[in-house]
MIKOLNU-881568 format. One record per residue (C-alpha): residue number from 1; x, y, z. Coordinates in steps of 0.02 Angstrom, whole numbers, padded with zeros to 5 digits. Layout:
     k       c1       c2       c3
   NUM        X        Y        Z
...
//
This chain:
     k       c1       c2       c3
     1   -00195    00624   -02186
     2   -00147    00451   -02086
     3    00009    00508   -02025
     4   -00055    00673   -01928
     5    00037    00693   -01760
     6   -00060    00727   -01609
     7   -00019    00868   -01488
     8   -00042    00848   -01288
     9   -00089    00692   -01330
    10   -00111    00581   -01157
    11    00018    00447   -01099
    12    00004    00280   -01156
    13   -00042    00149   -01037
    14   -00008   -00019   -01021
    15   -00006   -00168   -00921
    16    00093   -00210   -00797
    17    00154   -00377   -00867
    18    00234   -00232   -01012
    19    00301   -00134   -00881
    20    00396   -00237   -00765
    21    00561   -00252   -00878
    22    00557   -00029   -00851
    23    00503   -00033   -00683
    24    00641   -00155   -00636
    25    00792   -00057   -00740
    26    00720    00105   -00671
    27    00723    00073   -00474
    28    00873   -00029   -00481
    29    00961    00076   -00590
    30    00892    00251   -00626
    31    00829    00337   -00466
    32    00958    00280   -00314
    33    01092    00185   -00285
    34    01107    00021   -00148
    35    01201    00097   -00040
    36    01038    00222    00009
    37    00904    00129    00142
    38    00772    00233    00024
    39    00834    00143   -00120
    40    00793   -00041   -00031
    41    00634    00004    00021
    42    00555    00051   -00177
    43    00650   -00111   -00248
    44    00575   -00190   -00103
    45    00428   -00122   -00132
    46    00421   -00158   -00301
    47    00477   -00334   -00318
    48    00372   -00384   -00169
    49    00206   -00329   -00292
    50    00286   -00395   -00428
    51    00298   -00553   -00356
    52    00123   -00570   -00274
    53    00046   -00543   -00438
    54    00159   -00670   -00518
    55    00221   -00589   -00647
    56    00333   -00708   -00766
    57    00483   -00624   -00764
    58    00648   -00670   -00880
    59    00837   -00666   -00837
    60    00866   -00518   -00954
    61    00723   -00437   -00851
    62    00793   -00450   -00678
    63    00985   -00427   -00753
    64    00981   -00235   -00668
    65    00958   -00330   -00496
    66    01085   -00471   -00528
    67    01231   -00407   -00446
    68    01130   -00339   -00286
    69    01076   -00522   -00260
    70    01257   -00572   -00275
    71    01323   -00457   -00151
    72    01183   -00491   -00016
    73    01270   -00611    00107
    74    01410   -00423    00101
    75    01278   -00318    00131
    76    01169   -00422    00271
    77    01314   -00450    00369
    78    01380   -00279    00367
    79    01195   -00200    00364
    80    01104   -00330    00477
    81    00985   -00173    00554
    82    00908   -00185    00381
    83    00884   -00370    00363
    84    00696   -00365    00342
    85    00722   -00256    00149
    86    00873   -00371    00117
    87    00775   -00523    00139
    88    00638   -00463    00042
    89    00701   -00396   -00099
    90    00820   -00573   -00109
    91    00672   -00698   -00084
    92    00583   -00618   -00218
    93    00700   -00607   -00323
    94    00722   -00791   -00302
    95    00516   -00826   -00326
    96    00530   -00722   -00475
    97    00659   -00829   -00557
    98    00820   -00759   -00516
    99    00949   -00899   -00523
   100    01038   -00937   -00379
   101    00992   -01006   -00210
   102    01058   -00937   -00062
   103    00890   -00858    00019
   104    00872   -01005    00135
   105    01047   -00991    00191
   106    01032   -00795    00225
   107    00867   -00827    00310
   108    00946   -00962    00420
   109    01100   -00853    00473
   110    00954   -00724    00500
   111    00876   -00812    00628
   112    01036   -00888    00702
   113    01098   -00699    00729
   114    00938   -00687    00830
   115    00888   -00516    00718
   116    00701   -00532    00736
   117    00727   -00538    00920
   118    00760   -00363    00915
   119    00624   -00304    00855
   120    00502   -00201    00964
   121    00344   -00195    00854
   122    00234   -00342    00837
   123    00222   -00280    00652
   124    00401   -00309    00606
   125    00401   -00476    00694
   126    00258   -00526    00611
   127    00335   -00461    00431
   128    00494   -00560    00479
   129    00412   -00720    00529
   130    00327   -00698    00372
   131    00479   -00692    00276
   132    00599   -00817    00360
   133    00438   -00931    00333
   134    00457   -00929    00139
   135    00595   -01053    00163
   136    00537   -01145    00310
   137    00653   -01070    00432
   138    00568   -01019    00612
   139    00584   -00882    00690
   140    00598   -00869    00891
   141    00527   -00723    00934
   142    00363   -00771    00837
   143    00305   -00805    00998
   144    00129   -00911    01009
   145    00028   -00730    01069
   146    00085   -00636    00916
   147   -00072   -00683    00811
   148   -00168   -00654    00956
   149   -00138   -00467    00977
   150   -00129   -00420    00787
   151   -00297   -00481    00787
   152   -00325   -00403    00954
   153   -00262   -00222    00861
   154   -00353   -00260    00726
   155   -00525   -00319    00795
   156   -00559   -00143    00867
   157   -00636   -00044    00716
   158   -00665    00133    00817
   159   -00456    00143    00817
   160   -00480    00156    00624
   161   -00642    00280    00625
   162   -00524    00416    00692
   163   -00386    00484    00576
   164   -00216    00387    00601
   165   -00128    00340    00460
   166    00003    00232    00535
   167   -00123    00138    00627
   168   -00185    00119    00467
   169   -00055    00059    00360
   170   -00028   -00068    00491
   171   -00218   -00122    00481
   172   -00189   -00183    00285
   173   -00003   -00255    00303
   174   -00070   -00364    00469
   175   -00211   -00432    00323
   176   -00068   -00435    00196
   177    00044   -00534    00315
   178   -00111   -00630    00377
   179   -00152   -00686    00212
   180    00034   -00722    00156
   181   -00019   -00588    00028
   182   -00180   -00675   -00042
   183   -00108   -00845   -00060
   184   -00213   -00897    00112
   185   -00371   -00843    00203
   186   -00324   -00720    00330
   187   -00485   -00772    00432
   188   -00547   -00594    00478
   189   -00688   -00601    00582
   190   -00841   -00456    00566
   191   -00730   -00337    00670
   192   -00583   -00322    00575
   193   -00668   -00305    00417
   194   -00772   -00168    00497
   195   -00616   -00100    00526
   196   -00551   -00091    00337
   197   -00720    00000    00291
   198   -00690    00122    00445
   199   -00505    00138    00346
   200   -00560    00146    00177
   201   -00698    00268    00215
   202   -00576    00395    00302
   203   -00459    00375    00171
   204   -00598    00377    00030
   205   -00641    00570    00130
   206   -00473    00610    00144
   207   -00432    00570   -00030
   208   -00273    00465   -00010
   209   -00284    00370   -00154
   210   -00100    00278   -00085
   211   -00197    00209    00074
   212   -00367    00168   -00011
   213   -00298    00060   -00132
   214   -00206   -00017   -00010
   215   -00344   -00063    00083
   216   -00450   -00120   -00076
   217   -00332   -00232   -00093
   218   -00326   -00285    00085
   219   -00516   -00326    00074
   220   -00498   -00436   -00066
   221   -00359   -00536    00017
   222   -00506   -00559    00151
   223   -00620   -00623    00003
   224   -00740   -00464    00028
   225   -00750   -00345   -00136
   226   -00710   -00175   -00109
   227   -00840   -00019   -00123
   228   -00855   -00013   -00320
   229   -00818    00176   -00306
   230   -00674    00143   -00215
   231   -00608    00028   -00335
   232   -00667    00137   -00495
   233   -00575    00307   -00402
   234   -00394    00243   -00368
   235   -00399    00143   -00550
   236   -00465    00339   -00623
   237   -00329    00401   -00508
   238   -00201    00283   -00583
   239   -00250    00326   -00771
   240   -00192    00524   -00747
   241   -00011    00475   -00680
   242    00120    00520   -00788
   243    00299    00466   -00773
   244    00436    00589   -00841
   245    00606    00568   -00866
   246    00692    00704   -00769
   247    00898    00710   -00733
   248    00879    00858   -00603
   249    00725    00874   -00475
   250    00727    00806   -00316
   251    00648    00641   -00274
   252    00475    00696   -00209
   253    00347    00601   -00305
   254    00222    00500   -00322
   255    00303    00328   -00360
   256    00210    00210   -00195
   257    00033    00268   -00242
   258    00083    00224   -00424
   259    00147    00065   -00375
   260   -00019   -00009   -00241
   261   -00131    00076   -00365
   262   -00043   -00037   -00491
   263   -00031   -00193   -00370
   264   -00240   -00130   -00334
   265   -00263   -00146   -00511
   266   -00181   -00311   -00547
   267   -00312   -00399   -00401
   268   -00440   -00316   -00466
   269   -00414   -00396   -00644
   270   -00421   -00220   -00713
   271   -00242   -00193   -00748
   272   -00237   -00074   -00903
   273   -00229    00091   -00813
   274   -00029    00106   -00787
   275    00083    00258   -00867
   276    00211    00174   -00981
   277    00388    00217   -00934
   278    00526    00322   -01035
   279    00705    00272   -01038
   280    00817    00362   -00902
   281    00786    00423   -00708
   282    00600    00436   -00685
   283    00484    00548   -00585
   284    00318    00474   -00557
   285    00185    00626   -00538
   286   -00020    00637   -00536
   287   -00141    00802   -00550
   288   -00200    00836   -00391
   289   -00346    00717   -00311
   290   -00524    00790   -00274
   291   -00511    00901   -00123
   292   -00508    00802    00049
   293   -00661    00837    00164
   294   -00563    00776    00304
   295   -00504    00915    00390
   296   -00649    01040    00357
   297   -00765    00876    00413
   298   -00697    00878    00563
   299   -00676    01061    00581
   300   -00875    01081    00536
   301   -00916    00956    00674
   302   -00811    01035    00816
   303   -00909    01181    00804
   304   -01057    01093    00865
   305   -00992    01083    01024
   306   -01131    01000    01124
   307   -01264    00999    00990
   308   -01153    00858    00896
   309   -01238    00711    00890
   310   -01180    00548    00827
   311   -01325    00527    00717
   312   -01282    00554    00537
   313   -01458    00602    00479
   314   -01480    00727    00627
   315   -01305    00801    00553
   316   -01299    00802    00399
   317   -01374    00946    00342
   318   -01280    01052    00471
   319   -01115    01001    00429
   320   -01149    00987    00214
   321   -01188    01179    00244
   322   -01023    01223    00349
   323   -00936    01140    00184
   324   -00866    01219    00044
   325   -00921    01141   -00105
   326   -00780    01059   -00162
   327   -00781    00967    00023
   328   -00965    00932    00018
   329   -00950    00841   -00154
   330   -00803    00732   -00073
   331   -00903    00690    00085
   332   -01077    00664   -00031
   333   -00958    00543   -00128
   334   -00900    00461    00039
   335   -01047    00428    00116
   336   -01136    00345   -00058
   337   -00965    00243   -00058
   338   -01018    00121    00112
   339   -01157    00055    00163
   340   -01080    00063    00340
   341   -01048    00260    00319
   342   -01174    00310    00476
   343   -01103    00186    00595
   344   -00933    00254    00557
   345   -00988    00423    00599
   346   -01071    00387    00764
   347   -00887    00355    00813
   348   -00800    00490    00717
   349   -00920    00612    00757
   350   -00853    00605    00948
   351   -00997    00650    01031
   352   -00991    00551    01186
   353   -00963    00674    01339
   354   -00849    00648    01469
//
């Protein structure tokens, strides 16, 4: 009876050093073409943590992206709004072993065009300076107070005890830029890591698996190690995706919190957790996560009105009861996850009055 065939049985997963060769073929190929911005952002995405987890890539494995590299110097001079993906997903390209070597040509025209002088956000300068850097070109408007207010933005953790995802995001890719993506210390002081646990516990309650790993691996770019549960609940969250090959549904998946769960993974050393990937256009899906406590958090605590307090162990009871118990479990969970949990609440909880 060796050869009995199991039914339902779960996805195997692999690596990611066994998945890159799919992964590669399926975002260059399968899901979009170029000539869509959404389809530069996931290669960008993709080759970006391909490349800061060194993968050793071959020329068969990056053939799918050989003639986008080739038609780059086209496509940045007719596309320069977009130079910050087209840069990317070239230089990596190059670091991964692509052969050719026209990055630090792009990169100067780049700068000579004055693009990064354009931008408004200190976030996309920094990302630019960042990338122009890679082949030693510098960037003018990298001006000498840029480092000075990321860490000023940064260095404030009650912006990050309050829900804001895109203050957020830009909280782990100022430590991923900071830290050339782990290849340097970023040299966060106490404050911003406070504010990565103040990030990491609202996520961790909200139950964005995309964001928390982000910011696991944020903190270990920082040399800190991540809340173990943390760590152990996006690499469970990682083991239920399932990729499926699928010709017809919309794009509306799952496919960035597959790939920083992945990139979490691979930092993590734990890196056995990933979906492996059938031929064709792939959908990248999940069961749903454990029900956020976010909203019905915050919800329980408005109703205090002037009886909230910013004391956790004064509150706790009162707001655990207002909870269903799905919520409840999630915030029990969130507040065993950090050691810093009550003075994160005294500024969530909001009770200052004006």
């Amino acid at each position: 009876m060796s050869n009995i065939i199991a039914l339902n049985a779960p996805p195997r997963r692999q690596r990611l050093s066994e998945r890159t060769a799919a992964l590669i073929e399926c975002f260059a190929r399968q899901r979009r073409i170029p000539d869509d911005v959404f389809w530069l952002k996931e290669n960008a995405e993709l080759l970006n943590i391909l490349e800061c987890t060194g993968q050793q890539l071959t020329q068969d494995d990056l053939e799918p992206q050989r003639a986008f590299y080739e038609e780059l110097p086209e496509r940045l001079g007719f596309f320069p709004q977009y130079y910050r993906f087209l840069l990317s997903i070239g230089l990596d390209l190059e670091d991964l072993g692509m052969e050719g070597v026209q990055m630090e040509r792009l990169c100067t025209w780049t700068a000579a065009q004055g693009l990064p002088d354009a931008e408004l956000s200190d976030l996309q300068r920094a990302e630019a300076r960042r990338l122009l850097a890679r082949r030693g070109v510098h960037m003018g408007a990298a001006d000498l107070g840029l480092d000075d207010r990321l860490r000023a933005f940064i260095n404030r953790p009650e912006t990050f005890a309050l829900p804001n995802k895109k203050a957020a995001y830009e909280l782990t890719h100022i430590v991923f830029y900071l830290s050339e993506y782990g290849r340097c210390d970023p040299k966060l002081g106490t404050a911003a890591l406070t504010s990565l646990e103040y990030a990491g516990i609202l996520a961790y309650l909200d139950q964005n698996m995309d964001l928390l790993a982000e910011i696991c691996v944020a903190l270990r770019q920082a040399g800190r190690t991540p809340s173990a549960i943390w760590e152990g609940t996006v690499r469970a969250n990682l083991s239920t995706f399932y990729v499926v090959a699928d010709d017809q549904t919309p794009f509306a998946d799952h496919y960035h919190e597959y790939l920083v769960s992945t990139w979490a993974m691979a930092v993590l050393g734990a890196d056995d957790s990933g979906a492996a990937l059938p031929v064709g256009r792939c959908l990248f899906r999940r069961p749903e996560n454990l029900a956020s406590a976010l909203r019905p958090m915050s919800a329980a605590l408005m109703s205090f009105g002037a009886s909230r307090s910013g004391d956790w162990g004064k509150m706790e009871q009162g707001v655990l009861g207002l909870l269903e118990e799905d919520a409840a479990c999630t915030l029990q969970a969130t507040v065993a996850s950090s050691a810093v949990y009550p003075q994160f609440f005294e500024a969530f909880a909001r009770a200052t009055r004006l």
